[in-house]
C-alpha positions as CSV (number, residue, x, y, z in Angstrom):
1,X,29.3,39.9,-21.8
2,X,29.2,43.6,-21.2
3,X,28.2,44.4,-24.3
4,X,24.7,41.9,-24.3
5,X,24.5,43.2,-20.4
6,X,24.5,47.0,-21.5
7,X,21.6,45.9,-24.5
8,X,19.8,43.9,-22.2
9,X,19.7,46.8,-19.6
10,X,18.5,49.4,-22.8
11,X,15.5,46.8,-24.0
12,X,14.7,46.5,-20.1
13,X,14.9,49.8,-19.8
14,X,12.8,50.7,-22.7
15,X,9.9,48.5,-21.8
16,X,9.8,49.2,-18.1
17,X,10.4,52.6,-18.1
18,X,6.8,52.4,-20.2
19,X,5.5,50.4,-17.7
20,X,6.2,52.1,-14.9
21,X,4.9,55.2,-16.2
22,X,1.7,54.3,-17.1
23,X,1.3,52.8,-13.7
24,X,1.7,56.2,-11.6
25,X,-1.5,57.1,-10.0
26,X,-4.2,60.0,-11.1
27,X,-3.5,62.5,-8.8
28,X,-2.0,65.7,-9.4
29,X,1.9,66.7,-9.3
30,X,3.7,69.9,-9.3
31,X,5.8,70.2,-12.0
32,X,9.6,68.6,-11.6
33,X,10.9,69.0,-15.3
34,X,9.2,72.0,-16.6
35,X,12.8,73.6,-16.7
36,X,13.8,71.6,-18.7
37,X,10.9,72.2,-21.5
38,X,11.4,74.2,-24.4
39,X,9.3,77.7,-24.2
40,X,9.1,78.5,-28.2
41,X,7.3,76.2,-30.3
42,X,9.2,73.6,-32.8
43,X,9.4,75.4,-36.3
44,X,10.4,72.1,-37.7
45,X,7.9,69.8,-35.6
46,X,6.8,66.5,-37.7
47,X,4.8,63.8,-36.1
48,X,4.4,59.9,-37.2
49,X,0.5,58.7,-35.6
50,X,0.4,55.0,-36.2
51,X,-3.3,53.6,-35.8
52,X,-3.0,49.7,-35.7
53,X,-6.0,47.6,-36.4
54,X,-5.7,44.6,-34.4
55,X,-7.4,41.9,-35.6
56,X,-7.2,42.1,-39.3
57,X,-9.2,44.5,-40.8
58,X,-10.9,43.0,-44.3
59,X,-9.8,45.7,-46.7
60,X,-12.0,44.1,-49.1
61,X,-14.9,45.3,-47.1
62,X,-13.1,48.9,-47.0
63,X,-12.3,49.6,-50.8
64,X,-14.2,48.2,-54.1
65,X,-14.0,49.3,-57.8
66,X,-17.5,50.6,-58.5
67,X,-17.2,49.7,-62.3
68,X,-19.8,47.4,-63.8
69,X,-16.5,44.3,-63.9
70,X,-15.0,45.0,-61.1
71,X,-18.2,45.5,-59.0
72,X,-19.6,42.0,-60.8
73,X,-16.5,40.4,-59.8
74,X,-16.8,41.3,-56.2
75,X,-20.4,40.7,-55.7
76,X,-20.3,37.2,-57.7
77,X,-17.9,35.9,-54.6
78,X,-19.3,38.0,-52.2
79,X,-22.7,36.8,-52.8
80,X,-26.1,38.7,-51.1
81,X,-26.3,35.1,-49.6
82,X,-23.5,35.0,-48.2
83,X,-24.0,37.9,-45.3
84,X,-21.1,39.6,-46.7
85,X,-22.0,42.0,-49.7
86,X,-22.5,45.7,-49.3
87,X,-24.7,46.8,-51.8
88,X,-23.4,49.3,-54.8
89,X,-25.3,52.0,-53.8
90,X,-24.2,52.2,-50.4
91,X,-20.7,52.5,-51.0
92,X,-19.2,56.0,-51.2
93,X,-18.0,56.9,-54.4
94,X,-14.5,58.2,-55.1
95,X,-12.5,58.9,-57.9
96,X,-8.6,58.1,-57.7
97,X,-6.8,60.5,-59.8
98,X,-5.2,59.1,-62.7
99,X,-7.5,56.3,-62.6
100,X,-10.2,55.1,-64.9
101,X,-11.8,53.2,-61.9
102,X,-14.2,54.3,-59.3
103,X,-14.2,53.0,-56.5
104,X,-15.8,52.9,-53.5
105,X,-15.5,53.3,-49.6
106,X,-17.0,51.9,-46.8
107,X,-20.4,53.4,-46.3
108,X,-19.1,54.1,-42.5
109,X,-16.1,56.5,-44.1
110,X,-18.5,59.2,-44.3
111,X,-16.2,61.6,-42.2
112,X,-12.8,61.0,-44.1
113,X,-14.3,60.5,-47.6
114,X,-14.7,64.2,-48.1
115,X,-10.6,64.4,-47.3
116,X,-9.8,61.9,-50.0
117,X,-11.3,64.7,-52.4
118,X,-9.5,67.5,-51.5
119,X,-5.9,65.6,-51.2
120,X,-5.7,65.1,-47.7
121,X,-6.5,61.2,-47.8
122,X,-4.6,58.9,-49.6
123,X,-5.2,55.1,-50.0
124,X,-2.2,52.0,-50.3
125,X,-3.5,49.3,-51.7
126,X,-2.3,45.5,-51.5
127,X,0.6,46.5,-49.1
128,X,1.6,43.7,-46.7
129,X,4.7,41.9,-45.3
130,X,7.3,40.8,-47.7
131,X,10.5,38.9,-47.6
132,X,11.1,40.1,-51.4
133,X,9.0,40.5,-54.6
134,X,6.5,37.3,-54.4
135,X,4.0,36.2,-57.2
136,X,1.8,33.6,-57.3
137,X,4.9,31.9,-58.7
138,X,7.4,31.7,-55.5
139,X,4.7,32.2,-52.9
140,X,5.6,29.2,-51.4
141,X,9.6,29.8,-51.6
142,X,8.9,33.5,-50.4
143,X,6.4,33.4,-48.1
144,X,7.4,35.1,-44.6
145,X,7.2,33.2,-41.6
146,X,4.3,32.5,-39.9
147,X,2.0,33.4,-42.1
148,X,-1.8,33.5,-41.4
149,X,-0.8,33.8,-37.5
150,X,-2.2,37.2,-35.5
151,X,0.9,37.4,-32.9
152,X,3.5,36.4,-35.7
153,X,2.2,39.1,-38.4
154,X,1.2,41.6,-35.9
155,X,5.3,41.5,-35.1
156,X,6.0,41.5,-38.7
157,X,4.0,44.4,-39.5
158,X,5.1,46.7,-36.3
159,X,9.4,45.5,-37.1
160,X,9.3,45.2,-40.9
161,X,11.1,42.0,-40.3
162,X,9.5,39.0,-41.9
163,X,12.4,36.3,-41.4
164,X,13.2,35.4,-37.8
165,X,12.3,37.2,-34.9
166,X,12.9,41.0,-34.1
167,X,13.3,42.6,-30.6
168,X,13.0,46.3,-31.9
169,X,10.0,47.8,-33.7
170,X,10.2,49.8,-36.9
171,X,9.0,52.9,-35.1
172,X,11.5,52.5,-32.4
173,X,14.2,52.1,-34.4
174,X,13.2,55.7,-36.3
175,X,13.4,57.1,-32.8
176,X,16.6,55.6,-32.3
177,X,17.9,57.7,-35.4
178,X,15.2,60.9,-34.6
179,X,16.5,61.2,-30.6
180,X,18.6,63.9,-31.3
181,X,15.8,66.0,-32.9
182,X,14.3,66.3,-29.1
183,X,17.4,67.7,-28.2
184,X,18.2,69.4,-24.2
185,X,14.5,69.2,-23.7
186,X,15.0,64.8,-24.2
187,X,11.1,64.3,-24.5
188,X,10.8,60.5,-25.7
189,X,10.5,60.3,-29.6
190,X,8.3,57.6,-29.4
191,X,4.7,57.5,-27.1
192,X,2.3,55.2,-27.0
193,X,-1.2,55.4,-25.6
194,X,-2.0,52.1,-26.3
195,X,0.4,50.2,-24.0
196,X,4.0,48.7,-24.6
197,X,4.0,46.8,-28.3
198,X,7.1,45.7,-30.4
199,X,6.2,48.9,-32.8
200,X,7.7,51.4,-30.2
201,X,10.6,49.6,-28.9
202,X,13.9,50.5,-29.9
203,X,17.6,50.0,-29.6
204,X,18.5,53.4,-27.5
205,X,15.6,55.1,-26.7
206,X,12.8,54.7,-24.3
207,X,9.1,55.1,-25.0
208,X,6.6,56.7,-23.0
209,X,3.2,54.6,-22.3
210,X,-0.3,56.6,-21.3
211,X,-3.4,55.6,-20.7
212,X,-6.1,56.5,-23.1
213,X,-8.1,58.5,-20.3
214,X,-5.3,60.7,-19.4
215,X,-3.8,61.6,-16.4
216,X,-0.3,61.0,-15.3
217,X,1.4,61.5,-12.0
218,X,2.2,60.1,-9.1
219,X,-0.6,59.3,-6.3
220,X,-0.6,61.1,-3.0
221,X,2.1,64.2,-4.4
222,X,0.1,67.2,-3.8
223,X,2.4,70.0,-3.4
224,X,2.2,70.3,0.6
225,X,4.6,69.8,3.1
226,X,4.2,66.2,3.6
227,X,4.1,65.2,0.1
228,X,7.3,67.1,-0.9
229,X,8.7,65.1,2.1
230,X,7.6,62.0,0.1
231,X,8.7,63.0,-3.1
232,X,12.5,63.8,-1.8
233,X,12.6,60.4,0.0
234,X,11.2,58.7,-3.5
235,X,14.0,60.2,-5.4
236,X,16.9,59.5,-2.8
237,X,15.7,55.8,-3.2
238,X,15.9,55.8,-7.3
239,X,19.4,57.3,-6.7
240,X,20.5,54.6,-3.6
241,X,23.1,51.7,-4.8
242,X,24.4,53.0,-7.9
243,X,27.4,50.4,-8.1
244,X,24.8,47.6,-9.4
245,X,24.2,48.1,-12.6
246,X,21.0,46.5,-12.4
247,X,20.0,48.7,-9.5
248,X,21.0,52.2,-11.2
249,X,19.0,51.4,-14.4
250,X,15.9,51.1,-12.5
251,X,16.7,53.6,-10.7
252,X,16.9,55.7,-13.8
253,X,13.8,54.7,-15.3
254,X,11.8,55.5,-12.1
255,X,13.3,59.1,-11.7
256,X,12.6,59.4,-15.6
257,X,9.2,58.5,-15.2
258,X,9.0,60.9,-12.1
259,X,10.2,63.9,-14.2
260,X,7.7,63.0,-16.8
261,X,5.2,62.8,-15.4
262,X,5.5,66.3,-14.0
263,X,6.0,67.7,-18.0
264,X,2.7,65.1,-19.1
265,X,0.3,65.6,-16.7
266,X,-0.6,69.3,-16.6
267,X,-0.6,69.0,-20.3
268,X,-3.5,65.6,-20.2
269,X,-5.3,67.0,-17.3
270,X,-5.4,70.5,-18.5
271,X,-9.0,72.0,-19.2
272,X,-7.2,74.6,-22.0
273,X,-6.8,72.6,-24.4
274,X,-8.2,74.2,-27.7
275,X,-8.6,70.7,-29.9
276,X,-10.3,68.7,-27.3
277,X,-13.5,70.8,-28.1
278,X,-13.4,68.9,-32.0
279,X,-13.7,65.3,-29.7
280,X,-16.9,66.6,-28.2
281,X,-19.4,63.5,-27.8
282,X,-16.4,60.5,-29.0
283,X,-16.5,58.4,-26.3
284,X,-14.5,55.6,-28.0
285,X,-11.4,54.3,-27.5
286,X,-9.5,54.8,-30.2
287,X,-11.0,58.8,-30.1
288,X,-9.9,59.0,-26.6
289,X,-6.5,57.3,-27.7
290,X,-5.7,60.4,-30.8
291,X,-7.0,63.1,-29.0
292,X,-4.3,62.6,-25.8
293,X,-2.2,62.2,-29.0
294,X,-3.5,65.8,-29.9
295,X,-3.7,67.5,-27.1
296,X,0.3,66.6,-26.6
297,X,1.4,67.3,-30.2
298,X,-0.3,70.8,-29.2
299,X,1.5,71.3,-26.1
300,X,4.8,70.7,-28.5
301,X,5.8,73.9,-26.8
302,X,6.3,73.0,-23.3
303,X,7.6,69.6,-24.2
304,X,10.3,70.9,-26.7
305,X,9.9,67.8,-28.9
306,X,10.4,68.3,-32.5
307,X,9.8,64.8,-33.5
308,X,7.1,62.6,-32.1
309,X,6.1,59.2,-32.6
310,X,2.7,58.0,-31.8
311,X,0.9,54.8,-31.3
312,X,-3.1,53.9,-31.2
313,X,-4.9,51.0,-31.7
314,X,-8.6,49.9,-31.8
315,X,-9.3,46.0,-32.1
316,X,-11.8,43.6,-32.6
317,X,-11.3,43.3,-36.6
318,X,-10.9,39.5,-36.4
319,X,-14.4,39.0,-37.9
320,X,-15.0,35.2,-38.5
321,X,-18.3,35.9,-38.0
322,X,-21.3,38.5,-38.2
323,X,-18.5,40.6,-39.9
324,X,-20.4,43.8,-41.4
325,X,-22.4,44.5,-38.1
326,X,-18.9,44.4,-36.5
327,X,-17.3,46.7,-39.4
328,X,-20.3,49.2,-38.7
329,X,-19.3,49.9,-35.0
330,X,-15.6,49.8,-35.7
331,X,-15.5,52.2,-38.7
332,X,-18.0,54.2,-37.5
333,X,-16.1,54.7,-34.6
334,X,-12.6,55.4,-36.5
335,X,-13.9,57.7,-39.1
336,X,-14.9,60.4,-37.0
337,X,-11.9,59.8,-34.7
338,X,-9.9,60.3,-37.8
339,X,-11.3,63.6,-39.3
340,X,-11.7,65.3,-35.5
341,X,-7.5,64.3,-35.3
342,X,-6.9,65.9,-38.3
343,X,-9.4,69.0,-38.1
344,X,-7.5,69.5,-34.4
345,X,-4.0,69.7,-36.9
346,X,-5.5,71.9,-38.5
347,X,-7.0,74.3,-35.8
348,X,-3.2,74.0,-35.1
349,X,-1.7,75.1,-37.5
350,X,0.2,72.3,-38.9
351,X,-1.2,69.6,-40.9
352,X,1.4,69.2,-43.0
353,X,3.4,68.6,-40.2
354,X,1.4,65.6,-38.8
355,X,1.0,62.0,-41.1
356,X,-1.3,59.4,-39.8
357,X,-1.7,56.3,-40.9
358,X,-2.9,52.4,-40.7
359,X,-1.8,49.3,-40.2
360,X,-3.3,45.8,-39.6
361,X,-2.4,42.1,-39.2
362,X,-2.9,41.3,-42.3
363,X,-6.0,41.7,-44.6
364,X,-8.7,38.7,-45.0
365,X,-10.1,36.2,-47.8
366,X,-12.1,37.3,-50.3
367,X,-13.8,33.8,-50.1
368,X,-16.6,34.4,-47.5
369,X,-16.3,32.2,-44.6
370,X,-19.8,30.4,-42.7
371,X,-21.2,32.6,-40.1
372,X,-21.1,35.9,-42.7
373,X,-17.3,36.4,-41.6
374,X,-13.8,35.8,-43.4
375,X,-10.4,34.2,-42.7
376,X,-7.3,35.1,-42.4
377,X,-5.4,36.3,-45.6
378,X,-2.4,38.4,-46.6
379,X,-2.2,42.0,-48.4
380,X,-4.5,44.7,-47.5
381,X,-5.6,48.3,-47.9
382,X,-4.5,51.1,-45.9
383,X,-5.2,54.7,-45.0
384,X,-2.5,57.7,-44.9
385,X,-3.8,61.3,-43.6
386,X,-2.6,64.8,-43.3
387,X,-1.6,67.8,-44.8
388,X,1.5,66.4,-46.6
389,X,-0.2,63.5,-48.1
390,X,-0.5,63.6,-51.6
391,X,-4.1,62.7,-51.7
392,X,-7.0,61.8,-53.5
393,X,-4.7,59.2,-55.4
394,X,-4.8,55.2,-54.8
395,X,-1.3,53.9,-54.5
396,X,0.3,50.6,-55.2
397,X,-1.6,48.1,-57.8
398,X,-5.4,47.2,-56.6
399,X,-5.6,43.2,-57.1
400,X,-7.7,41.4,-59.6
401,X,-10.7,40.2,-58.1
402,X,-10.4,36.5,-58.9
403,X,-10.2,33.3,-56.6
404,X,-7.3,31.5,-57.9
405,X,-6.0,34.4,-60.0
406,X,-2.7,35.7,-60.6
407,X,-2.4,37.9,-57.1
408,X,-4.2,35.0,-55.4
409,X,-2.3,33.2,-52.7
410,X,-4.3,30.0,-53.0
411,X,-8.1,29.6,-54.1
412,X,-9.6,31.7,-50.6
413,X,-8.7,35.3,-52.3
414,X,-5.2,35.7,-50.2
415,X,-4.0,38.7,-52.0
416,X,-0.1,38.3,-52.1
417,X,1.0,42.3,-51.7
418,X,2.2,43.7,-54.7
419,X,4.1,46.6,-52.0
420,X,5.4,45.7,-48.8
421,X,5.3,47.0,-45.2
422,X,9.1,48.1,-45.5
423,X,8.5,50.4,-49.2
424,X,5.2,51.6,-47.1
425,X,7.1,52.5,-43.4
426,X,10.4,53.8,-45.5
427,X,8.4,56.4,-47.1
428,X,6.8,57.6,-44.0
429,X,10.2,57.6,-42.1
430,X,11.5,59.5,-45.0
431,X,9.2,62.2,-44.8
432,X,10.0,62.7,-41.3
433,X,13.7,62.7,-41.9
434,X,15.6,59.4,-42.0
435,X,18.4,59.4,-44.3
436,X,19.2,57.0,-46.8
437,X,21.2,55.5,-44.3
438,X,18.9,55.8,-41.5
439,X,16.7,54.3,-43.5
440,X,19.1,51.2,-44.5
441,X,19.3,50.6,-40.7
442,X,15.4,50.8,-39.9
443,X,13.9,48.5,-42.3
444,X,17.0,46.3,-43.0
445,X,15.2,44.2,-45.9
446,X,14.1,47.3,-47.8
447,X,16.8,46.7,-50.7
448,X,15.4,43.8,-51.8
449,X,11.9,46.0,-53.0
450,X,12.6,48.4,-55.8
451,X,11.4,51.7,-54.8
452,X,12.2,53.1,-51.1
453,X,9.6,55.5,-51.7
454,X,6.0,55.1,-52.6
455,X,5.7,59.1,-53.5
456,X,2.5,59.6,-51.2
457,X,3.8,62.4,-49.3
458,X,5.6,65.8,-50.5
């Protein structure tokens, strides 16, 4: 009974401590933890960026062989008719190395399609969730739970569990296993700026939430008199009743949230920061989202954090209908999101220090549906950026084009992945330093898959 009391407190702790945080006011705060940051930058600083695609994002509208059969195949199901062809010559070529077959990009992708030629932008095709190798074959024996469901592979996809439900995230258990990276300074591993999500929750270790429009302190703390007098009676009350258990682990998450947000907000509110200027006119979400992740990664400094953990999001990729109008604004708005991110690493200093990447409910059918849209499907194609990618390369096995075909799940153009969400996390976590037996205990399932490491990054 102690034991599931103690976990309970942890996973309680971990959520509201996230919470609470991103609830404190806009106001300014004098500093309470600064002496506890680090004053030398990280030498060995590595950060994860997670940008999750809610919705399911139709990787079919994202990557297409150019070649005269594989371009046929494609526009002979995706018919000018049927409201969801791109035309060839609006695609943007590139050329995977080692392979015979252009392909193309998302006309929207103009920003990041100059990064998949110089090896900064590599592509994972047909990766999805997996309970072990699956063909057409012993789909139905294999299939993870749920399938087809937004809520259910959304889970799958952020725990890298695909049997039964998971109360810890993939990226929180890496933080579990990363903590001691952060060291005296104790900055969270794990921050998310796009509210509190299975991905970031872990076993041991608490997230941080933000908001996307920065800002984080208390309301009404000011630095005079009478506010000190309000911050000293705050903090007496987060340490009152310390013989409930209950009681005190509130009490710590508040003070925690307290000294954080006196390390987080001069850093957000600041009008110094150097990469903020590569955002200039991005009013989106998902821009506003990285560059609070970039403006903290460059502030690594004060925080003392040598490992970091981010998560983004940008939705509205469940496109049933009216599907490539919707793909226009959605891309358009990640692409240049994207590139200012990793121009910012690189104004930095460091971008092979800093891997983002994507990931999505799951990918749509090939099969157009009415209304110009598509269904749900299964495997999809995903993005991986940074100065340690090993780009300009498509990994994984590109699926053959054919309803009813071999890597069909049924006759829509389900693509059953041919890699799954645990090889594609592992080799992320690996590169920014899980053991082999860290990386046992993050993705439990990954034995079943025979390589633990896709090779995309050095």
């Amino acid at each position: 009974m102690k034991t599931e009391r103690r976990q309970f407190l942890r996973r309680a702790g971990a959520l509201s401590a996230a919470g609470l945080v991103r609830r404190l006011g806009a106001a300014g705060l004098a500093s309470t933890a600064g002496a506890a940051a680090a004053q030398s930058v990280p030498s060995d600083y590595k950060a994860l960026v997670c940008v999750f695609l809610f919705g399911g994002v139709d990787g079919n509208s994202l990557l297409v062989p150019l070649d005269a059969g594989g371009f046929g195949r494609y526009a002979a199901v995706r018919t000018e008719a049927s409201g969801l062809q791109i035309p060839q010559a609006q695609w943007l070529p590139i050329q995977p190395a080692g392979s015979p077959t252009p392909y193309g990009l998302h006309p929207e992708f103009a920003e990041l399609q100059p990064l998949f030629t110089s090896g900064k932008l590599a592509l994972l095709a047909n990766v999805g969730t997996l309970t072990a190798p699956t063909t057409r074959a012993n789909y139905a024996a294999a299939r993870p739970d749920s399938l087809y469901s937004h809520s259910d592979q959304q889970s799958q996809w952020q725990s890298a569990v695909s049997e039964g439900p998971s109360r810890t995230g993939w990226g929180g258990r890496l933080a579990d296993r990363m903590q001691a990276f952060n060291g005296a300074a104790g900055f969270p591993v794990v921050t998310s700026i796009s509210g509190t999500n299975l991905f970031v929750s872990g076993d041991s270790t608490s997230p941080l939430a933000l908001a996307a429009s920065g800002g984080l302190a208390l309301a009404g703390f000011n630095g005079t008199a009478a506010s000190n007098a309000r911050l000293a009676a705050l903090q007496a009350i987060l340490s009152a009743d310390r013989d409930n258990a209950y009681v005190a682990a509130a009490g710590d998450i508040g003070a925690r949230a307290v000294s954080l947000s006196g390390v987080v907000n001069p850093i957000l509110t600041s009008n110094a920061s150097q990469v903020a200027t590569l955002f200039a006119g991005q009013n989106s979400s998902v821009a506003q989202q990285l560059l609070q992740v970039a403006k903290l990664i460059e502030a690594r400094a004060q925080t003392g954090a040598r490992r970091q953990v981010f998560f983004v999001s940008l939705g509205g990729f469940d496109t049933h209908t009216n599907e490539l109008p919707t793909l226009t604004t959605l891309i358009g708005q990640l692409s240049p999101a994207l590139r200012a991110f990793h121009d910012a690493t690189v104004m930095m200093g460091i971008p092979e220090r800093v891997t983002a990447f994507t990931l999505s409910d799951f990918g749509r059918t090939f099969m157009p549906a009415s209304g110009a849209g598509s269904d749900h499907a299964w495997g999809n194609h995903h993005l991986i950026l940074g100065g340690a990618v090993r780009g300009g390369t498509l990994y994984g096995r590109y699926p053959e084009l054919a309803r009813g075909g071999p890597d069909d799940a049924d006759t829509e153009g389900r693509w059953i992945p041919t890699t799954a969400v645990d090889q594609y996390g592992a080799t992320l976590a690996r590169w920014f330093g899980a053991s082999p037996e860290d990386l046992a205990a993050i993705f439990p399932n990954l034995g079943r898959f025979p390589s633990a490491d896709l090779g995309f990054l050095a």
